[in-house]
N, CA, C and O atoms as CSV, one atom per row, in Angstrom:
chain,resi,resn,atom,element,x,y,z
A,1,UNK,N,N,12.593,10.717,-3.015
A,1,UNK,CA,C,12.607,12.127,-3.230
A,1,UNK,C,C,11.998,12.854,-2.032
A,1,UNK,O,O,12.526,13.889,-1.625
A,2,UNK,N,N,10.982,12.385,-1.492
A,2,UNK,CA,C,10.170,12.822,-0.309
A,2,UNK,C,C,11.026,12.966,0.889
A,2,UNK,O,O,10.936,13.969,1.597
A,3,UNK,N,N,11.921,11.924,1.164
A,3,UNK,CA,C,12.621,11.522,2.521
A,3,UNK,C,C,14.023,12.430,2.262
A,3,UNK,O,O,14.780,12.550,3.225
A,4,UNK,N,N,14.383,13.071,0.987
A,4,UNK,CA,C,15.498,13.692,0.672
A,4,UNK,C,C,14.726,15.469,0.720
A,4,UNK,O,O,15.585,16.349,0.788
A,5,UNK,N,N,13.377,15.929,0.691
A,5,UNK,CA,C,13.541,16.836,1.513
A,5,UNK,C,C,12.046,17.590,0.347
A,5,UNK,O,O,11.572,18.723,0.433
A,6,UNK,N,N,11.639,16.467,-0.647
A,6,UNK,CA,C,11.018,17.273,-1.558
A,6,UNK,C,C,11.812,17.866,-3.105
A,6,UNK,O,O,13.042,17.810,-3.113
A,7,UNK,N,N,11.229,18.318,-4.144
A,7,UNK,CA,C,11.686,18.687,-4.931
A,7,UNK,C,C,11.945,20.049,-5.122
A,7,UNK,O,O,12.455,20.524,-6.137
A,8,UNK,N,N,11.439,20.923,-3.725
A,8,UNK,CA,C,12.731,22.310,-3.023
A,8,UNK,C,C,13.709,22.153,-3.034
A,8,UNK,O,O,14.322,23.110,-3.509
A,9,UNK,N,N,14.620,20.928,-2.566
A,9,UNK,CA,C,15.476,20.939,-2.331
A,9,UNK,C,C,16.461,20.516,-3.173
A,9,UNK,O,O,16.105,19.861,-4.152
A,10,UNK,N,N,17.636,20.747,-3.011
A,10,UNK,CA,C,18.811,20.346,-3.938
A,10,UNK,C,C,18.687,18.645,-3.660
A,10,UNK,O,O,18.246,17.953,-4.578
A,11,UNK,N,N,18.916,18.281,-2.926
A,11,UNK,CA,C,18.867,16.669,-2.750
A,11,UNK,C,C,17.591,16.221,-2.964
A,11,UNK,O,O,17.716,15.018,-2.736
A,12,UNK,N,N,16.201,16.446,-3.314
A,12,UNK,CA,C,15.423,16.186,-3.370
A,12,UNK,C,C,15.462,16.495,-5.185
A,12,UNK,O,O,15.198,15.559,-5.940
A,13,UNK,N,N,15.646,17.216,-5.475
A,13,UNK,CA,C,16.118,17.530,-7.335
A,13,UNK,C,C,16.851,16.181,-7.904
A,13,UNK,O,O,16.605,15.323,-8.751
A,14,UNK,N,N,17.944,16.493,-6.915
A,14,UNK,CA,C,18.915,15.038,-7.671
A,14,UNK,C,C,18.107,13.683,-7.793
A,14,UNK,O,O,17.933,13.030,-8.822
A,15,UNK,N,N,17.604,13.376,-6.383
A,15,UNK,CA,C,16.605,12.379,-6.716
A,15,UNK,C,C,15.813,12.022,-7.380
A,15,UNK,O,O,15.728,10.916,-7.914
A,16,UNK,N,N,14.891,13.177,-7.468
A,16,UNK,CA,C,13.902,13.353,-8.747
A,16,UNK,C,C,14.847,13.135,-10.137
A,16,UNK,O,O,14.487,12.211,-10.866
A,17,UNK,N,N,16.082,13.954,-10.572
A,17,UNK,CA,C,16.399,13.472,-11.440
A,17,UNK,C,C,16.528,12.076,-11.847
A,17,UNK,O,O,16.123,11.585,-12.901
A,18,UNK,N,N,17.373,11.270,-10.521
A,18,UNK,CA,C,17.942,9.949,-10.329
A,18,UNK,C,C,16.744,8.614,-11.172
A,18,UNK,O,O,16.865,7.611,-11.875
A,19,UNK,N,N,15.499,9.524,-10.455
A,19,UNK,CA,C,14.521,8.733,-10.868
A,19,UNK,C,C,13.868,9.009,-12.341
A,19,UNK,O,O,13.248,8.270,-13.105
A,20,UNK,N,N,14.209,10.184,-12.410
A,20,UNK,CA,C,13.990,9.900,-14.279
A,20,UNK,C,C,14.516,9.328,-15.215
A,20,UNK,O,O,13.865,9.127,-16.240
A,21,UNK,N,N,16.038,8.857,-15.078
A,21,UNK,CA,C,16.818,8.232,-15.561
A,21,UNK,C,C,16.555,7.038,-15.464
A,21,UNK,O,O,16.983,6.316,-16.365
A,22,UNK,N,N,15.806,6.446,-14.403
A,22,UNK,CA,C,16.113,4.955,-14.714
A,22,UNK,C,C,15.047,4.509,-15.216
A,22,UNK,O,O,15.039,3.467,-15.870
A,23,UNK,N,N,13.629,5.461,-14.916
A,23,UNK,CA,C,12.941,5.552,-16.035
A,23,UNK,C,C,12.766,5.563,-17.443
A,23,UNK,O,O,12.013,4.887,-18.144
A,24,UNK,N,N,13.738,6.608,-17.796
A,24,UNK,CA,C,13.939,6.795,-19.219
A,24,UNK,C,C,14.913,5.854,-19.867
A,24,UNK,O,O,15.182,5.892,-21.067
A,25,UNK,N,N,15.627,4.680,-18.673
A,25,UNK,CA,C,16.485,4.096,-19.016
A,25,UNK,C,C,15.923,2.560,-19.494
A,25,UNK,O,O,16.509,1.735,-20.196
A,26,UNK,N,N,14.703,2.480,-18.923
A,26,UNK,CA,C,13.528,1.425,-18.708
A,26,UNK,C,C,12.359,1.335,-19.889
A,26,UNK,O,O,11.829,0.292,-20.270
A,27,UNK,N,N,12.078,2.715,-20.389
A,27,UNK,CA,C,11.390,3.256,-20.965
A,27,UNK,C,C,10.152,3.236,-20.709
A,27,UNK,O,O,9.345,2.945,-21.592
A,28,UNK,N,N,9.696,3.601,-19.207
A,28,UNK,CA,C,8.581,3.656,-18.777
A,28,UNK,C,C,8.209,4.912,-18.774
A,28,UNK,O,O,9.066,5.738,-19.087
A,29,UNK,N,N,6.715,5.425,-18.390
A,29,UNK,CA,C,6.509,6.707,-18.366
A,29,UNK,C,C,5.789,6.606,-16.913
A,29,UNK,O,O,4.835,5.874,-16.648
A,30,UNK,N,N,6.306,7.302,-16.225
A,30,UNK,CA,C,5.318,7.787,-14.401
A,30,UNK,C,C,4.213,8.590,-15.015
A,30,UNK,O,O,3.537,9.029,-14.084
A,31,UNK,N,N,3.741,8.966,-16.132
A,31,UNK,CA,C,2.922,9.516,-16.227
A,31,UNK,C,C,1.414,9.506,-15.333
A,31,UNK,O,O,1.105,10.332,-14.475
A,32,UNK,N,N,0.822,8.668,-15.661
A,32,UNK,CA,C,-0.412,8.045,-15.263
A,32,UNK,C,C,-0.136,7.743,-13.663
A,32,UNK,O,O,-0.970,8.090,-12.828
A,33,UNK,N,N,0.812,7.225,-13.373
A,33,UNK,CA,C,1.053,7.146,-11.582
A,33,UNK,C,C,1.141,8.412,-10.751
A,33,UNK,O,O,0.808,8.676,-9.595
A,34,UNK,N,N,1.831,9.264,-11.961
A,34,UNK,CA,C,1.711,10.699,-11.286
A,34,UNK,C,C,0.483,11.145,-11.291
A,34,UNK,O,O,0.224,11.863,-10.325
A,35,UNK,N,N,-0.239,11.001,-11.926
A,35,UNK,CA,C,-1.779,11.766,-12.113
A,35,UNK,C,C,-2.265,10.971,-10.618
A,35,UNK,O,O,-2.789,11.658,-9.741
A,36,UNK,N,N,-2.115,9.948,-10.474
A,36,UNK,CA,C,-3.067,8.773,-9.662
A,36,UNK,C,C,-2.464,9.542,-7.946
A,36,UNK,O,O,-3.193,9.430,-6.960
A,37,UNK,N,N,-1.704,9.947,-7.895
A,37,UNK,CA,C,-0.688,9.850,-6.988
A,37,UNK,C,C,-0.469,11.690,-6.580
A,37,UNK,O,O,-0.195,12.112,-5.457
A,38,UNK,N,N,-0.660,12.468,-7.717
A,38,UNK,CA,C,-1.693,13.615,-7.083
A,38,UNK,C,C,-2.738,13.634,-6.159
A,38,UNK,O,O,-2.847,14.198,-5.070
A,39,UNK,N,N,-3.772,12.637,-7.039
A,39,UNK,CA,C,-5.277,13.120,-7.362
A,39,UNK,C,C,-4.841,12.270,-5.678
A,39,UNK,O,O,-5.556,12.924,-4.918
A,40,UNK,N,N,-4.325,11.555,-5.064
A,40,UNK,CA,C,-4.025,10.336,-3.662
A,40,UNK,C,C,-3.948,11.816,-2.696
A,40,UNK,O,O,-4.623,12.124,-1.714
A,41,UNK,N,N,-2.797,12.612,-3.432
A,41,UNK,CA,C,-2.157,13.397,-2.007
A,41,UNK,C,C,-3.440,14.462,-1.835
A,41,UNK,O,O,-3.893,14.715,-0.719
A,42,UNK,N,N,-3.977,15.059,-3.061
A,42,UNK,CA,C,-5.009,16.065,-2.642
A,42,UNK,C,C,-6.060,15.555,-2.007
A,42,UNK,O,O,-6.770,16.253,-1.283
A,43,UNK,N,N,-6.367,13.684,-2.312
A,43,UNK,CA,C,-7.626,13.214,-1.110
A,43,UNK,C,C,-7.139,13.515,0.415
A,43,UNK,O,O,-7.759,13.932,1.393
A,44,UNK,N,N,-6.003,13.200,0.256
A,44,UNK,CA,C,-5.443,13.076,1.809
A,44,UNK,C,C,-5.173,14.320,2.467
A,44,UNK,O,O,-5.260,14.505,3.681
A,45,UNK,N,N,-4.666,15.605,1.147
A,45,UNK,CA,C,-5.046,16.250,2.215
A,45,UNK,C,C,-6.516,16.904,2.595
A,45,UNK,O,O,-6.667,17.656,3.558
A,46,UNK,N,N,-7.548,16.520,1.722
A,46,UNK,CA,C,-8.652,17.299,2.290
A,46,UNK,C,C,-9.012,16.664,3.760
A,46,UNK,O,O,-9.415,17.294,4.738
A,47,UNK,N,N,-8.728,15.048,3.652
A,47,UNK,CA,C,-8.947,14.539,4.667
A,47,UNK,C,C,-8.248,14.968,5.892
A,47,UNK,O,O,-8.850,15.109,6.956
A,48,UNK,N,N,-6.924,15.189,5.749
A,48,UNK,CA,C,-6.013,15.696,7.028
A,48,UNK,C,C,-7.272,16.931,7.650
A,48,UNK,O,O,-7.690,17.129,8.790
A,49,UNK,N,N,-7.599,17.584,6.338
A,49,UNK,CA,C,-7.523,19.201,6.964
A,49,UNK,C,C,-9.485,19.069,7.358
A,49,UNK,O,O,-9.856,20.065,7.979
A,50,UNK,N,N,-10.455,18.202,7.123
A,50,UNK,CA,C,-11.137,17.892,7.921
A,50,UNK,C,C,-11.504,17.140,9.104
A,50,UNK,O,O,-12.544,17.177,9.763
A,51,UNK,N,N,-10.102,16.221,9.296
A,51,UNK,CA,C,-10.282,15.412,10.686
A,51,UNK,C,C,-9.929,16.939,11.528
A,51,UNK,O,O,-10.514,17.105,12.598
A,52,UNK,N,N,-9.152,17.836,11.128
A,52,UNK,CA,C,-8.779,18.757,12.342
A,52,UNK,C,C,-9.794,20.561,12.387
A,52,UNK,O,O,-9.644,21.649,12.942
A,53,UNK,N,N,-10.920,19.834,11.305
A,53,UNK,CA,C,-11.938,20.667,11.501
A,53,UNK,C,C,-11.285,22.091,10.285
A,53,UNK,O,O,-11.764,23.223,10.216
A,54,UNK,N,N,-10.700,21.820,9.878
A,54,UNK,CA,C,-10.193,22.566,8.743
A,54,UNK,C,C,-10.866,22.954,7.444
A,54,UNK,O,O,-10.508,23.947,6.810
A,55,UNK,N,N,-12.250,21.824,6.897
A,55,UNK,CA,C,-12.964,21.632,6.140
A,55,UNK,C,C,-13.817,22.988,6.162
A,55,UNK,O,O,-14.765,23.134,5.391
C-alpha cells in the first residue's frame, strides 16, 4: 500500500482494499499490528524530526 502511493491515493485504496480481503478471507484481524505499527511510525517519526534538530 505504501509503495502504491499511500491510502491518498487511488492505487494505494485498492491495495488497502486488496489487503482486507485476504484478511477477511483468512479471518485474521490487523487489528493489534495496526496499533503496534502506528505507535512504530510515530516513534520514528519523533526520531526523524530530532536527529534533524526538529525536537
Amino acid at each position: 500500500m505504501l509503495a502504491a502511493g499511500g491510502a491518498a491515493t487511488y492505487a494505494g485504496t485498492q491495495a488497502l482494499l486488496a489487503l482486507e480481503a485476504v484478511a477477511l478471507a483468512r479471518g485474521v484481524s490487523p487489528g493489534g499490528a495496526a496499533d503496534l505499527l502506528a505507535a512504530t511510525l510515530f516513534l520514528d517519526r519523533l526520531q526523524e524530526g530530532e536527529a534533524h534538530g526538529d525536537a
